[in-house]
C-alpha positions as CSV (number, residue, x, y, z in Angstrom):
1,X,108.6,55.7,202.0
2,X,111.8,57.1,202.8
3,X,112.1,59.0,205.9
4,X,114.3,61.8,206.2
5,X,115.0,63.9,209.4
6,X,113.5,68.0,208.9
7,X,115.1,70.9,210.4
8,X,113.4,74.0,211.4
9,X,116.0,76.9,211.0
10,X,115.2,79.8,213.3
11,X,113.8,82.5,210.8
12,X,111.0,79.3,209.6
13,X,113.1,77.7,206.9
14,X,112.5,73.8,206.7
15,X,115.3,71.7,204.9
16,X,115.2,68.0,205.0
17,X,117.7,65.1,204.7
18,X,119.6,62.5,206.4
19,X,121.3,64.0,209.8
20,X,125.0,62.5,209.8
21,X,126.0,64.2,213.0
22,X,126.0,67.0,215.7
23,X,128.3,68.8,217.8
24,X,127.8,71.8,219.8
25,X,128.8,74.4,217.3
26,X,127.3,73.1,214.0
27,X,125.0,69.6,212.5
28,X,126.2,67.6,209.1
29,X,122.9,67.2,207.0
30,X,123.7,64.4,203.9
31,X,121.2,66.0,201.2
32,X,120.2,63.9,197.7
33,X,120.4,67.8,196.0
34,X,123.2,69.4,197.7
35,X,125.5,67.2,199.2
36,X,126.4,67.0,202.6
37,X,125.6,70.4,204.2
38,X,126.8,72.0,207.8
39,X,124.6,74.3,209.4
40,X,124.9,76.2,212.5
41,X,123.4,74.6,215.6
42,X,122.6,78.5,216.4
43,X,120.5,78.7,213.6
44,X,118.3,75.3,214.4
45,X,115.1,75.7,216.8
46,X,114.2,72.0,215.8
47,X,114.7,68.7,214.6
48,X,112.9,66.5,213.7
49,X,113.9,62.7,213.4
50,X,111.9,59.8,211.1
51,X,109.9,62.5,209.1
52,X,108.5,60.9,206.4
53,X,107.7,62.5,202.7
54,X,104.3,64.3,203.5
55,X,101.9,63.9,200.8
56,X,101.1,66.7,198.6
57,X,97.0,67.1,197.8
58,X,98.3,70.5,195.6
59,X,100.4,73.2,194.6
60,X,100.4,75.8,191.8
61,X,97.6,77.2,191.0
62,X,99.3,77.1,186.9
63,X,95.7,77.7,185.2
64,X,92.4,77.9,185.6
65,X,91.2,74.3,184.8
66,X,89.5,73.1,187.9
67,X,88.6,76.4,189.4
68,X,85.2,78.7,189.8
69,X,85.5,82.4,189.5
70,X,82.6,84.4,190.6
71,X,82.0,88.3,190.0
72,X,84.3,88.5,187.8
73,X,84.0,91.5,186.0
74,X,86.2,92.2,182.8
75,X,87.8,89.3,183.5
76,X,89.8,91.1,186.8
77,X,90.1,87.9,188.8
78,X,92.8,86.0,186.9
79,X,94.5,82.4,187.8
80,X,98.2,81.9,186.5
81,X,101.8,80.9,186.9
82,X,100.7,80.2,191.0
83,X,98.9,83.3,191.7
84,X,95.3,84.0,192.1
85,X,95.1,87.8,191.6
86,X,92.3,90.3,192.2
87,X,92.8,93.2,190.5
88,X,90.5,96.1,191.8
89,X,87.2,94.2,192.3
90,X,85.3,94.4,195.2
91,X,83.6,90.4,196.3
92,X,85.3,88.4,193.8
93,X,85.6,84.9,194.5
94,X,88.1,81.9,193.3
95,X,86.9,78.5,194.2
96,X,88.0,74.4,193.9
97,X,87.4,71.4,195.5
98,X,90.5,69.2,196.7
99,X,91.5,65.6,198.0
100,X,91.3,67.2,201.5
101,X,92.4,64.9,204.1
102,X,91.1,64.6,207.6
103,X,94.7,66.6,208.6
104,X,95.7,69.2,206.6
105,X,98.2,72.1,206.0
106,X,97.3,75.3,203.9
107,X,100.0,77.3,202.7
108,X,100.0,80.3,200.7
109,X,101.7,84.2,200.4
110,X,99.7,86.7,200.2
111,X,100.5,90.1,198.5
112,X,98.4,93.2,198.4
113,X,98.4,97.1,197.6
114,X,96.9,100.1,199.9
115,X,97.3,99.9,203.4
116,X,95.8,96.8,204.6
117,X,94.5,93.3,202.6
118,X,90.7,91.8,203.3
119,X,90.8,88.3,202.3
120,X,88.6,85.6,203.5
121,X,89.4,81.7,203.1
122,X,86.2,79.8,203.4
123,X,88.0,76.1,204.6
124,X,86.2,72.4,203.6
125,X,83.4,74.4,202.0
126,X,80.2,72.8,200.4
127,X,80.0,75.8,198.1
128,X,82.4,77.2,196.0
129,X,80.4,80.6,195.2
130,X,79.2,81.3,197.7
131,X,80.3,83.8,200.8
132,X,78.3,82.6,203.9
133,X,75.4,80.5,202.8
134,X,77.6,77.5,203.1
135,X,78.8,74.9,205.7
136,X,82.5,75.7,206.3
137,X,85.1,77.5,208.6
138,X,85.8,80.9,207.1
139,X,88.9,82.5,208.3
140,X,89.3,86.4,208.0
141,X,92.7,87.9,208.0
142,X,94.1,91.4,207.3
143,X,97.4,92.7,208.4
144,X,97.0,93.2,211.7
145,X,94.2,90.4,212.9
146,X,92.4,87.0,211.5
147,X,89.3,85.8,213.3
148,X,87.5,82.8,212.7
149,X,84.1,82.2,211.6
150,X,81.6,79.4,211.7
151,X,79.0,79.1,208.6
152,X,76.2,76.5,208.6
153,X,73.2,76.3,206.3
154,X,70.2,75.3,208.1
155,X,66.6,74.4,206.2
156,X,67.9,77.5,203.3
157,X,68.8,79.8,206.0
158,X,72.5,81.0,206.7
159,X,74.2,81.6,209.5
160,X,77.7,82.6,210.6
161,X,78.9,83.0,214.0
162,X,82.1,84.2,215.3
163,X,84.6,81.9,217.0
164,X,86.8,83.8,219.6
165,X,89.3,85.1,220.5
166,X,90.5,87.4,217.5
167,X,94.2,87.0,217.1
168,X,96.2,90.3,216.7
169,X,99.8,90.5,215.5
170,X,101.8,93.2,213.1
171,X,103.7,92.9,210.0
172,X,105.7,95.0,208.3
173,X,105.2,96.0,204.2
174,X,102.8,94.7,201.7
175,X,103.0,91.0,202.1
176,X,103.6,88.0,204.6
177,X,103.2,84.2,204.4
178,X,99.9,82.2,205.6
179,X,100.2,78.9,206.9
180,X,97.0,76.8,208.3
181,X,97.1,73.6,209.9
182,X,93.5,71.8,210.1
183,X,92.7,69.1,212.4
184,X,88.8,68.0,211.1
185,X,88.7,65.1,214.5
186,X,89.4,67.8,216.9
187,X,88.2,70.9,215.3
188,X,91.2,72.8,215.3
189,X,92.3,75.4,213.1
190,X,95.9,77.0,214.0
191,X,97.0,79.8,212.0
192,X,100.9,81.2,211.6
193,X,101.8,84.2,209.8
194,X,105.4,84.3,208.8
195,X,106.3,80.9,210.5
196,X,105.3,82.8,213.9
197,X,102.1,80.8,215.5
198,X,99.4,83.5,215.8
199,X,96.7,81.1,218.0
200,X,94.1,78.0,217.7
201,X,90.6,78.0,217.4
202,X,89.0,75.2,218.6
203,X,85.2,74.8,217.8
204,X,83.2,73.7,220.8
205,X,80.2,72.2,218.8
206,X,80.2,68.4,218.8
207,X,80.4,68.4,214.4
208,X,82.8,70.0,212.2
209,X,81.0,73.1,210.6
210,X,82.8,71.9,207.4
211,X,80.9,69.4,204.7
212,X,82.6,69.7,201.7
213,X,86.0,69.7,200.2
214,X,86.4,73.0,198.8
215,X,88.5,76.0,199.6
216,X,87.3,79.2,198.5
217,X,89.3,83.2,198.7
218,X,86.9,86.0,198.9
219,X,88.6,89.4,197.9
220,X,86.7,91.5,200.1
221,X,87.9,95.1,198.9
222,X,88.7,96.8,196.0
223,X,92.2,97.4,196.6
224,X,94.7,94.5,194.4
225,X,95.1,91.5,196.1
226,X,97.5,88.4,195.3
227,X,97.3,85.1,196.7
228,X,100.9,83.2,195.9
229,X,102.3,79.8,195.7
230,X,99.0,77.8,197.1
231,X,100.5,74.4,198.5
232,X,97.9,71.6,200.6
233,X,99.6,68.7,202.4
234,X,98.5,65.7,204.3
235,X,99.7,67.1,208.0
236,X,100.9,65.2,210.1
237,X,98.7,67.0,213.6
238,X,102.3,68.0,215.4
239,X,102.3,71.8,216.1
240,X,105.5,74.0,215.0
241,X,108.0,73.8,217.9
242,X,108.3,77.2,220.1
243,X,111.1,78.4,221.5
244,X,112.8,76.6,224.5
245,X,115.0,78.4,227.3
246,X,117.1,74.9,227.4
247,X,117.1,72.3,225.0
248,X,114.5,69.6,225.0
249,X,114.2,65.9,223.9
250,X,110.4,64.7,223.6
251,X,110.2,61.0,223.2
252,X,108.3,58.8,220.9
253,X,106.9,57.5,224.5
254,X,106.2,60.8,225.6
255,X,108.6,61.6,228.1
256,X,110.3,64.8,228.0
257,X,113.7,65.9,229.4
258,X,115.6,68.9,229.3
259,X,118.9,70.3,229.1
260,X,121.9,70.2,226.9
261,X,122.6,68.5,223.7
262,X,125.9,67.2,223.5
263,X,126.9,65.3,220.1
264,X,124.6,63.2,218.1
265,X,126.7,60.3,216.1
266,X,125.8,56.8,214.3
267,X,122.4,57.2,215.4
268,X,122.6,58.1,218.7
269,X,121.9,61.0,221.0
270,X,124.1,62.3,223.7
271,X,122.3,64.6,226.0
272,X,123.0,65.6,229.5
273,X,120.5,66.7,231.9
274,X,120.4,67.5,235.5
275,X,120.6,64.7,237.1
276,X,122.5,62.2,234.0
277,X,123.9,61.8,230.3
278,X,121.7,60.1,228.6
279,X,122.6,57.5,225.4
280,X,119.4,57.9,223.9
281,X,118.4,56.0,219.9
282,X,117.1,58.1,217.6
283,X,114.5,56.3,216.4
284,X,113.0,56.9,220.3
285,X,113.0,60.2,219.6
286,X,110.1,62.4,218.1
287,X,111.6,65.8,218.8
288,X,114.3,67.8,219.7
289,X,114.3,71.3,220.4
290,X,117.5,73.5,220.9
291,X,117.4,76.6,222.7
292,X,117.3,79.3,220.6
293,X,119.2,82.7,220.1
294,X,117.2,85.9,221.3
295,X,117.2,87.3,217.7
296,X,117.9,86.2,214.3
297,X,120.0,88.3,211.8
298,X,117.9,90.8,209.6
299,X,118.1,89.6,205.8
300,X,119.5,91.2,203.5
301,X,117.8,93.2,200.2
302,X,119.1,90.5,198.0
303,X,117.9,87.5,199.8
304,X,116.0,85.3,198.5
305,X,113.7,82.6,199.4
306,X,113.3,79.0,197.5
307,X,110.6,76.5,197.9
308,X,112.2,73.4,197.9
309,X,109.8,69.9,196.3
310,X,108.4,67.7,197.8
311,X,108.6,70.2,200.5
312,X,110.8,72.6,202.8
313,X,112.2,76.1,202.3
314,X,115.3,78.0,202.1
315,X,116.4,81.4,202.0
316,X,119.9,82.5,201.0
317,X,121.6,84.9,198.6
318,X,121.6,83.5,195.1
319,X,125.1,83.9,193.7
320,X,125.3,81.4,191.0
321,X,122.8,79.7,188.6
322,X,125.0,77.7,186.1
323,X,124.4,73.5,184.8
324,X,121.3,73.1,186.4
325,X,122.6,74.3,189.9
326,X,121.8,77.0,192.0
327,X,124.7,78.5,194.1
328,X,123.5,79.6,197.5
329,X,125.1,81.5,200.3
330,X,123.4,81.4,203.7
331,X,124.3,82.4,206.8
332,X,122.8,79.1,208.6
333,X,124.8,76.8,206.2
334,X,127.8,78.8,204.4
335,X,128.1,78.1,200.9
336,X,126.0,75.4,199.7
337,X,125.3,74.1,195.6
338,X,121.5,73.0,195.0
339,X,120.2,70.8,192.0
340,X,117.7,72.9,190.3
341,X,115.3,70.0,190.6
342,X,114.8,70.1,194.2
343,X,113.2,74.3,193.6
344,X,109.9,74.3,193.1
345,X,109.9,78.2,192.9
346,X,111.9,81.6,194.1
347,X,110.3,84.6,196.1
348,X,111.3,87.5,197.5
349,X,110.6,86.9,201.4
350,X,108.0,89.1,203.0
351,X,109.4,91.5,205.9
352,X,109.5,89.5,209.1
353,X,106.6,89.7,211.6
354,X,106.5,91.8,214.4
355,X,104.7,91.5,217.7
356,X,102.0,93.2,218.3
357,X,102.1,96.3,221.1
358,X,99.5,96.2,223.9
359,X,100.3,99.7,225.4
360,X,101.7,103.3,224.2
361,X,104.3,104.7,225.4
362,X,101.9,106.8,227.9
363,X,100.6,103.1,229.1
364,X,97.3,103.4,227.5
365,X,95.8,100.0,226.3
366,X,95.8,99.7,222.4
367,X,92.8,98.1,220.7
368,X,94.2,95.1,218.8
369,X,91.9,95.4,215.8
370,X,92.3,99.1,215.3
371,X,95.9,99.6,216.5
372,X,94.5,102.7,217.9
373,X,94.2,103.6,221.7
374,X,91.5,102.6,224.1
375,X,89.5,105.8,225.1
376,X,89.9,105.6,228.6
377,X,86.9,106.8,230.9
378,X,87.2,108.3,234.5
379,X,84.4,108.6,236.6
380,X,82.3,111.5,237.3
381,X,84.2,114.4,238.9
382,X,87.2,112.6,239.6
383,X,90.0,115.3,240.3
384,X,92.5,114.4,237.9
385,X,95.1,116.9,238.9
386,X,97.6,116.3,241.8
């Protein structure tokens, strides 16, 4: 296996290669489909040394062959060209089982028209038609929410119950990015919209609700709704970094420091902390997080975003496609050219995610699965004038 050190750019990119070195200002990445290429340190929340290639279980969908559509009247459900689209029919369902491993990470766009989406994702299903008379974690998102269900079939009998809490965040347009990681041992599902961590659910019963090895999208409304660019990896069980007020060094070990990262060079770390400069090898290292800028440049209209095989994305203005390379222009990494290989496919990004607000402007509490203001009740003949 050949391990390669990933990078996690600051608005969710992943790029992967071998790190040459590091300064203060900018990092040297030696790529085997773009050369060597210099990012900005600025533009780098993490890094991430020894990753090996993870193993993909799937990506497309290209066709139909292997899947099971159900209510699918006048053939409105259609699988092609990596999208699983739902045009205007109310409960249909797209199903297929997969090599599911006991780790996994679900990844997938999702695309819809009217003013909000309703799609459920029933996870390591036992039945691929069916909503809730399965056994399997079915997660519910829309635009604003997700919340997690449990579904267990006992003696014929269904039954779903609610895992909380119900995670709120906002999003702008008609389309984000999905990613969840599953942890089967530990029975953990984290979900991240737009490379933003939303929350976990853990499930407090001693057996994972899941008995099969399906996954299964309920459209739940009759508005059009687009699932994109479905990709299932063996994961790995590390969480996305967050962001760090100073930069921090987690060890193979598990010791942690923190404080500046100084140069790294022929395989060694320089970083200083409070009370030394430490010489530290790489191969101790199993995380490095830099501190992070407040905000990260808007995109532009013409950006675009490229999924890069066997994994990792990139999104940069295509000025170029000529020989079988892609000419890209980024403001992490400058110019950079890109064998066409190494794309596995090219998107328009969604609009970035924004947080959620808890209050209006008159400091009332807002109802995170409306959006809309909490009524707010005084008690009987309570004076409310001065």
């Amino acid at each position: 296996m050949v391990h390669l050190t990933t990078l996690t750019l600051t608005n969710g990119d992943h790029i992967f290669g071998r790190l040459a070195q590091l300064d203060r200002k900018t990092l040297a990445l030696d790529t085997s489909y773009a050369g060597r290429i210099t990012l900005q340190c600025a533009a780098i929340t993490a890094i991430s040394p020894g990753i090996g290639t993870e193993r993909v279980i799937y990506e497309g969908p290209d066709n139909e062959a292997g899947w099971i559509l159900t209510n699918n009247s006048n053939k409105r459900l259609t699988v092609s060209n990596r999208v699983i689209r739902s045009s205007g029919i109310y409960g249909s369902m797209a199903g297929r089982n997969f090599d599911l491993s006991d780790r996994c990470r679900v990844e997938f766009d999702l695309k819809w028209v009217g003013s909000s989406p309703d799609l459920y994702l029933n996870l390591y299903t036992d039945k691929l038609n069916q909503y809730t008379a399965c056994n399997a974690y079915s997660i519910r998102i829309r635009n604003t929410y997700a919340r997690l269900y449990r579904c267990r079939l006992n003696n014929g009998s269904s039954r779903r119950e609610s895992l909380n809490p119900s995670y709120s965040y906002r999003t702008n347009g008609s389309a984000f990015s999905a990613s969840l990681l599953i942890d089967k041992p530990k029975r953990k599902i984290t979900l991240l919209i737009n490379g933003v961590k939303v929350g976990t659910w853990t499930d407090t019963l001693p057996a994972f609700a899941g008995q099969g090895r399906g996954l299964m999208f309920y459209f739940k409304t009759s508005n059009a709704q687009e699932v994109h660019n479905l990709r299932i990896t063996q994961w790995d069980g590390q969480l996305p970094p967050g962001t760090v007020k100073q930069d921090t060094i987690h060890m193979v070990n598990g010791d942690v420091f923190t404080g500046r990262l100084l140069r790294i060079q022929n395989n060694q770390t320089i970083f200083k902390t409070a009370f030394a400069e430490l010489n530290i090898p790489m191969n101790k290292v199993n995380l490095m997080q830099l501190a992070s800028p407040a905000h990260t440049a808007p995109l532009a209209v013409s950006t675009l975003r490229f999924h890069l095989r066997p994994r990792g994305r990139i999104t940069a203005h295509l000025t170029k496609w000529q020989d079988g390379k892609a000419h890209l222009n980024s403001p992490a990494f400058g110019k950079a050219i890109f064998d066409e290989a190494i794309i596995g496919a090219i998107e328009h990004p969604p609009p970035p995610t924004r947080p959620l607000p808890t209050k209006t402007s008159q400091g009332l509490p807002i109802d995170p699965n409306t959006g809309l203001p909490i009524p707010v009740t005084f008690p009987k003949g309570q004076n409310l004038l001065p």
